[in-house]
N, C-alpha and C positions, 0 to 999 in steps of 0.2 A: 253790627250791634256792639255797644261798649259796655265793658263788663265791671262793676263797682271790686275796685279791687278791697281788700280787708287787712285793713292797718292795727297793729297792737303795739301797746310801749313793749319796752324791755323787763318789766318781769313778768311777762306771759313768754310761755313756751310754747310756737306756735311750728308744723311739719305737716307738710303733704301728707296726703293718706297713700298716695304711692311709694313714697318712699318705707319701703320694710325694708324690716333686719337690721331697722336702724340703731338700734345698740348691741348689735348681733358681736356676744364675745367679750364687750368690753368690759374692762374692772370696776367694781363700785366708785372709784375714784377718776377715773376716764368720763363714766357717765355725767358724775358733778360739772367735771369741766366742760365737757360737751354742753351742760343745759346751763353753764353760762355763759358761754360763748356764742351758740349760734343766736340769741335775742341780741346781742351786740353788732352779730353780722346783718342783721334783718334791719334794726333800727338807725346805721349808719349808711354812708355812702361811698363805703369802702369799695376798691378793688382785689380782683387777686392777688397786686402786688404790694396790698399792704394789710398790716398785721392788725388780726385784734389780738389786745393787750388784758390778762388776767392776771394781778397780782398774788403775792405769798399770802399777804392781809385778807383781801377779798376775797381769796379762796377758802383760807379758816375761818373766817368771821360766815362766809354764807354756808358753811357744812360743818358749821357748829365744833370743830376738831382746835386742838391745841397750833400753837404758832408754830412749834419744833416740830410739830409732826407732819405739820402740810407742805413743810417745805422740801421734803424726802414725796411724800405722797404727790405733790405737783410735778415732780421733777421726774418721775417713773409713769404717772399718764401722760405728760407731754409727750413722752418717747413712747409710752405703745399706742396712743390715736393715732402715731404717723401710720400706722402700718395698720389702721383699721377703716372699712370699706363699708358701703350699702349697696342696695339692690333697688332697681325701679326698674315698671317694665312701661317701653315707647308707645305709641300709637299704633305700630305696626305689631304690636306684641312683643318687640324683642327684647330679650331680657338685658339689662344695661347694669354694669359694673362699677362703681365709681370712690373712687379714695376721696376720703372725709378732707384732708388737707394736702398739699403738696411739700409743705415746709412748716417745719415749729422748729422755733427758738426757747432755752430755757436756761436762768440764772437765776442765784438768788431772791432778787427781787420778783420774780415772776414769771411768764410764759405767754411768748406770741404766738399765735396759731393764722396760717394764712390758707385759708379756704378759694376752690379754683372758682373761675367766674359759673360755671356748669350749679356748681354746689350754692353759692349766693344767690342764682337764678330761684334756686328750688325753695330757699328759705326765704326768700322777700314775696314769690307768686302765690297767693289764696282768693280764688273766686268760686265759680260755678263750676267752672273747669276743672280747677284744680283743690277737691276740697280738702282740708285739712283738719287735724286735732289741735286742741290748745288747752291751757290748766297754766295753772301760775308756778313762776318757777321756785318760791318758796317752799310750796308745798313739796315738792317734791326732792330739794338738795338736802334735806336732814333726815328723809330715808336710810336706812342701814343697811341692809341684807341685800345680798347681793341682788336678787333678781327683783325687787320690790319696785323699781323704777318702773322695767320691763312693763311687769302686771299692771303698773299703774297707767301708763303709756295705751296699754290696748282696752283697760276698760273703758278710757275717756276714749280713746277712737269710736266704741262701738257704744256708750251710755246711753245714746238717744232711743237706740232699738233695745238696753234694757238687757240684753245677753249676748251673748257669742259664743260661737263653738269655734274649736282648733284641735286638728290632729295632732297627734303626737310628732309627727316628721317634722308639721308646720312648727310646733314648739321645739323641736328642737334645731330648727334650721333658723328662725328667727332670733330663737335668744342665744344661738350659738351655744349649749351644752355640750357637756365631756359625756362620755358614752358611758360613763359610772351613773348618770343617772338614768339607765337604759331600764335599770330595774324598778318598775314603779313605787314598789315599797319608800327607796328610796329618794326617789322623785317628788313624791308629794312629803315627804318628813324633811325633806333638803331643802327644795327650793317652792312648792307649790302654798303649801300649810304655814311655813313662816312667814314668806313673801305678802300674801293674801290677810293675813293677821294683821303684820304690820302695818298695811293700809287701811286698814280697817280700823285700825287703833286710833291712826295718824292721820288721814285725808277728810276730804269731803265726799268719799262714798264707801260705802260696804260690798265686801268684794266676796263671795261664794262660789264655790265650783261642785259638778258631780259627775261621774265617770259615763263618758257615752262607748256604748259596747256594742259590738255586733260581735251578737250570740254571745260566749262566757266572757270575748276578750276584749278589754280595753282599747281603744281604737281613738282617743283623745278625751275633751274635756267641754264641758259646759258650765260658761262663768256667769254670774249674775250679777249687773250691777246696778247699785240702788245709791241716790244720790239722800245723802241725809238731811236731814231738815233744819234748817237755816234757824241758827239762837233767835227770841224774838230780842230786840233792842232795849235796852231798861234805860229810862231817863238816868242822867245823875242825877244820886241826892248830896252828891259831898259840897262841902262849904264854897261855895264860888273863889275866895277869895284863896285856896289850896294852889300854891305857888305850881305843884306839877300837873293841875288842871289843865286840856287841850279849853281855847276857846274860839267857838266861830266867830269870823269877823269878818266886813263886808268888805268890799273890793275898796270903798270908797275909805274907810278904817287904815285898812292893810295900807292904803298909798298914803294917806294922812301921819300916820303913826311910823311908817315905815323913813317917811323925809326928818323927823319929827327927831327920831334913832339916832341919825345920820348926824347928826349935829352933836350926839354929847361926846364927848371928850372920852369916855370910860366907854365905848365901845366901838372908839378908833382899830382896838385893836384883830375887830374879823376883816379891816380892808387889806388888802392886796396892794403887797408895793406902795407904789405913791397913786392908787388911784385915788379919783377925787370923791366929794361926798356923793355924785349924782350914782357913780357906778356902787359906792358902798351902800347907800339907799334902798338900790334893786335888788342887792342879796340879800339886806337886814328886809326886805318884804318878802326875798323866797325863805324867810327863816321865820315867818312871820302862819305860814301856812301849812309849817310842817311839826306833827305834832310833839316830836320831840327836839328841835332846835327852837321853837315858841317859847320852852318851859325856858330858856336862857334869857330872853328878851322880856318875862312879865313884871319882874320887878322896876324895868326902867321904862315898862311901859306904867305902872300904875304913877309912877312919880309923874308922867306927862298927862296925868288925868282918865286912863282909859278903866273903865268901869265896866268889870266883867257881868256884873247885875244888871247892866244894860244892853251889853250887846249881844 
């Protein structure tokens, strides 16, 4: 029997559900580049021996942080993912060890992470067999606090069923905790109560816990998760002819308008090199779909007749 395997682009964050502990330990800023890194390894057709590539720019630009500061902050998670590891257990039960990467490079300009073929297998397989969590990776790189990711990670694991319980061993083995928050007081004012807040603030679910005891004592945690309800859509009412208006436009439009571009003189300047008009064409139509590279192209499209009132 062949099994439909399950393909996502690159901003979904997509990981086996065998794989725990999968951020077990790491710093708020390890996690960012971890969740942008492995959608890069899933949606190419890299090997072990070569690198995905995260820039200084794309690092600040997608975790919301200053230029001068991501470039200290990239440069100290490149160097502690090397040394950070997951857990998955085989078919046989046995329990399997495995380092996230084998090799990172880091300069200025950014940071290669070279993931083993074992680690690529785990991140490109999701079917029946193997099933997985996913959530988009916006939502999740302009989290703050340090375990917020964490929490966010296992309520989408378990959303479907609506809650989850976890011991305290499991929580602290999983997220990798310092033994200072052995003291529950602490525990839930440090990382459970902020963590849970903040995605609640920030995601598309509401995140609650309450303490499961045998007899007086604490003995772990029952979380609840509720997916929030989807804004309804409001038509626009702004003026069609509002230069940073998105506008839909047909396939048959987009190739019309898009050859159409290609041709004026004053936006020679998005081609590449000496390509010709046919290659500058197809970018001036993937720019043509996207809603904010569109907003560049409407004034010389209305000059070629295109009528946002009509399409």
């Amino acid at each position: 029997m062949t099994l439909d395997k399950k393909h996502y682009p690159k901003d979904w964050v997509v990981l086996q559900n065998r794989v725990v502990e999968c951020f077990k330990s790491m710093t708020l800023d390890e996690k960012r580049l971890f969740i942008m890194a492995t959608p890069l390894a899933r949606t190419t057709n890299i090997s072990s021996g070569e690198p995905i590539y995260i820039s200084t720019e794309e690092f600040a630009s997608a975790c919301g942080i200053e230029i001068t500061g991501a470039y200290t902050a990239l440069g100290i998670a490149t160097k502690k993912l090397f040394d950070r590891y997951f857990g998955y257990t085989r078919a046989d039960k046995a329990k399997v060890n495995v380092r996230w990467v084998y090799k990172t490079v880091y300069g200025e300009g950014g940071a290669e992470l070279y993931f083993t073929d074992e680690v690529l297998l785990l991140l490109r397989e999701f079917d029946a067999l193997n099933p997985y969590t996913k959530y988009k990776k916006e939502v999740v790189l302009r989290l703050k606090k340090d375990y917020s990711l964490d929490f966010y990670h296992l309520a989408k694991k378990h959303q479907t069923m609506g809650s989850f319980q976890i011991s305290l061993d499991e929580l602290f083995e999983q997220l990798g905790l310092p033994d200072s928050y052995q003291d529950l007081s602490n525990l839930k004012k440090r990382v459970i109560k902020p963590s849970l807040d903040e995605i609640t603030a920030n995601t598309d679910i509401d995140l609650t816990y309450e303490n499961v005891k045998r007899g007086r004592s604490v003995v772990g945690f029952k979380f609840t998760v509720k997916e929030k309800p989807k804004p309804k859509l409001i038509a626009p009412t702004r003026d069609p002819n509002t230069v940073d208006m998105f506008f839909e436009m047909s396939d048959s439009q987009i190739n019309m308008f898009g050859n159409q571009l290609s041709k004026l003189p004053e936006l020679g300047k998005y081609a590449v090199g000496n390509e010709g008009y046919e290659a500058l064409a197809s970018r001036l139509k993937d720019m043509l779909k996207d809603p904010e590279k569109q907003k560049l192209l409407v004034p010389h499209l209305k000059k070629l007749g295109f009528n946002p009132k009509s399409s």
